[in-house]
C-alpha positions as CSV (number, residue, x, y, z in Angstrom):
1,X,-12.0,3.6,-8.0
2,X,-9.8,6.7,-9.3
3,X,-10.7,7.2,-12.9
4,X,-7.8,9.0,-13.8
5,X,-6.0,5.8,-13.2
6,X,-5.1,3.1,-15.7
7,X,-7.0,-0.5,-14.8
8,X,-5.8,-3.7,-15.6
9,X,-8.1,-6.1,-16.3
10,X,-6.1,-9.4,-17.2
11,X,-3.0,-11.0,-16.0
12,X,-1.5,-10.5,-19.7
13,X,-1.9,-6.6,-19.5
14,X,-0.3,-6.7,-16.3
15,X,3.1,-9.1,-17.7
16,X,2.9,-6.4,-20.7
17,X,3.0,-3.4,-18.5
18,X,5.7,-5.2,-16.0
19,X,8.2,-6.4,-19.1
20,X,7.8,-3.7,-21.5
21,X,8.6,-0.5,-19.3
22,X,12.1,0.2,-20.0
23,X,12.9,3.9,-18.1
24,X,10.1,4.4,-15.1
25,X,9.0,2.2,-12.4
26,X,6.0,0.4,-12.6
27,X,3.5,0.9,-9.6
28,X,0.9,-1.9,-9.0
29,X,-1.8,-1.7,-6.8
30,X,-3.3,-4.7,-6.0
31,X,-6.9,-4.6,-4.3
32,X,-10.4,-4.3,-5.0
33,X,-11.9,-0.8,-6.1
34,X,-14.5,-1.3,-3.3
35,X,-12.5,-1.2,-0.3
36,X,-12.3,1.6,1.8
37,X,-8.4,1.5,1.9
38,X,-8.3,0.7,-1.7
39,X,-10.1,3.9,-2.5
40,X,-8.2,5.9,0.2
41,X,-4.9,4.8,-1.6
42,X,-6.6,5.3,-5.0
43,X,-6.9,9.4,-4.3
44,X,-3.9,9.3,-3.2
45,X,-1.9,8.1,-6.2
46,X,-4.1,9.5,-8.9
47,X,-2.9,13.1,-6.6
48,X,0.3,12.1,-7.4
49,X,0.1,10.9,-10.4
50,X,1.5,14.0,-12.4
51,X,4.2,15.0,-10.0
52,X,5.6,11.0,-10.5
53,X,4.8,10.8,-14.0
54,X,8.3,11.2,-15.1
55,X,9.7,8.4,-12.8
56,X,6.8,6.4,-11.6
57,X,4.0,4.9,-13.7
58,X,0.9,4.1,-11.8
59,X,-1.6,1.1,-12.4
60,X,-4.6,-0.7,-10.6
61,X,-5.0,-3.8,-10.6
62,X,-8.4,-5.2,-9.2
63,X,-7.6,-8.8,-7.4
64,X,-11.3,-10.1,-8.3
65,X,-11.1,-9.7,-11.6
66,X,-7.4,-10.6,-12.4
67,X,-6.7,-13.4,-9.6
68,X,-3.7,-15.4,-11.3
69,X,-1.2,-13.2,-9.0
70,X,-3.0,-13.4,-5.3
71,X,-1.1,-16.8,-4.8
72,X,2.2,-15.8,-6.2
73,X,2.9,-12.6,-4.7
74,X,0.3,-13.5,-1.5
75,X,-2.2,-10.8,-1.8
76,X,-4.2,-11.3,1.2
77,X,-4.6,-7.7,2.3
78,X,-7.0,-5.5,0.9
79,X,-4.6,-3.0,-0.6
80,X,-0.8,-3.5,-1.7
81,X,1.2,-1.8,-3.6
82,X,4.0,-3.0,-5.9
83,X,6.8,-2.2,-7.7
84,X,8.7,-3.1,-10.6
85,X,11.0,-1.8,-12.8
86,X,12.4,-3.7,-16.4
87,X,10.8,-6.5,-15.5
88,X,11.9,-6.9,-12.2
89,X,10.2,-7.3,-9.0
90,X,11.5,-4.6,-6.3
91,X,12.0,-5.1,-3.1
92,X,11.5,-2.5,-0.5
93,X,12.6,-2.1,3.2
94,X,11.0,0.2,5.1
95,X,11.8,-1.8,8.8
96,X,8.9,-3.4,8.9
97,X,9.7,-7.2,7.8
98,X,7.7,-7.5,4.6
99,X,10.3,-6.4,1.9
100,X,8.2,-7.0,-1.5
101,X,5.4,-4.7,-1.0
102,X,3.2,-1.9,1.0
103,X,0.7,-3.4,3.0
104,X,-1.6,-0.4,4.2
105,X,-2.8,2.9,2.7
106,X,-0.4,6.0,2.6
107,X,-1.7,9.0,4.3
108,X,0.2,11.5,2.5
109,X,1.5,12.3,-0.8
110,X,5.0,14.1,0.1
111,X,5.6,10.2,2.1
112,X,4.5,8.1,-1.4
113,X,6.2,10.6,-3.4
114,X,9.5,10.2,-1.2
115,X,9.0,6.3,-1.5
116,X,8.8,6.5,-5.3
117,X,11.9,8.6,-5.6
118,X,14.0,6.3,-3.6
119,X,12.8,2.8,-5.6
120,X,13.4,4.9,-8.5
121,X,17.3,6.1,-8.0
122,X,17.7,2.5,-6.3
123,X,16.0,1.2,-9.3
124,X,18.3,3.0,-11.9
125,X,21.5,2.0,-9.8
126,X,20.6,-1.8,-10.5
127,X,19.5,-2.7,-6.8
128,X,16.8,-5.4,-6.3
129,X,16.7,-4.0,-2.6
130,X,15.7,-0.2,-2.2
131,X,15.8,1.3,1.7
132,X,12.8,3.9,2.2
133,X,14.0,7.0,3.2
134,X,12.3,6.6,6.2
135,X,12.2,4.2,9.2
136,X,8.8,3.0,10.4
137,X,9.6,-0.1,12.4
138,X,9.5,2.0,15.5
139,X,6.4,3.4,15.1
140,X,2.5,1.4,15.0
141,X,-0.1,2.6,12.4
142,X,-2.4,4.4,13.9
143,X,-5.8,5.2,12.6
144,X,-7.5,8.6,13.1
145,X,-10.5,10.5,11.6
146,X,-9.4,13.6,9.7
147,X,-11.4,17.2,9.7
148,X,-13.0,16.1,6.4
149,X,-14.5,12.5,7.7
150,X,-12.0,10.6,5.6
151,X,-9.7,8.2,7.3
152,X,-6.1,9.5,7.7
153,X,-3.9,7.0,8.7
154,X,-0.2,8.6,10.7
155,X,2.8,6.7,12.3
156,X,3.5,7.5,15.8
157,X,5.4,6.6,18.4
158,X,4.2,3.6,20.9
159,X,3.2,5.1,24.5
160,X,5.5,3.8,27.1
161,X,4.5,2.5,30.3
């Protein structure tokens, strides 16, 4: 749990926050404050929280306490992150098949920063579909331990036989 991070606690908070937000887009993510990935994300976007802050407004949204959207937006994995901008649910495609959301923890700020910026200018241009500047439906998530014991999570190439 990142306490430099707005919580919502109710599913009207969350329709106020999604409809009222006329200039920045509206980051949502969905998970428990518990989870190991939740809190991995959670230092990350509270990191980035300034740098964003002109474009990018960031929210958390705990999916035990607040579970009216699990069935409409099928939040089944422990973290996701969403976005939306004047109301409107953004879709994002980063080659991976899942267009409406980000299904695992980002390891590094300058990758969620560059994924902000690009739903933003999409946003601002009227598209409902943003492409991330970056391609990862060649690559697996791999999971690795970091020098400081916290889990750092990288996209690399498959090994070929």
């Amino acid at each position: 749990m990142a306490h430099g991070l707005s919580h919502l606690h109710a599913a009207w908070q969350v329709e106020k926050v999604v409809t009222e937000e006329e200039a920045r887009v509206i980051l949502l993510r969905f998970g428990c404050d518990y989870d190991p990935d939740c809190k991995l994300m959670d230092e990350i976007l509270l990191a980035i929280s300034d740098k964003v802050k002109a474009k990018c407004e960031i929210f958390l949204v705990d999916v035990s306490q607040v579970q009216d959207f699990t069935q409409q937006y099928e939040l089944y994995d422990p973290c996701t992150l969403m976005f939306f901008y004047k109301g409107r649910h953004l879709q994002l495609e980063l080659g991976l098949g899942e267009r409406y959301k980000i299904t695992w923890p980002i390891g590094e700020e300058k990758e969620l920063i560059s994924i902000i910026d690009a739903i933003h200018r999409g946003a601002q241009q009227g598209r409902d579909l943003i492409v991330a500047p970056q391609d990862r439906s060649l690559a697996p998530l791999e999971r690795t331990i970091g020098h400081s014991d916290h889990l750092r999570y990288s996209w690399v190439f498959p090994k070929t036989i």
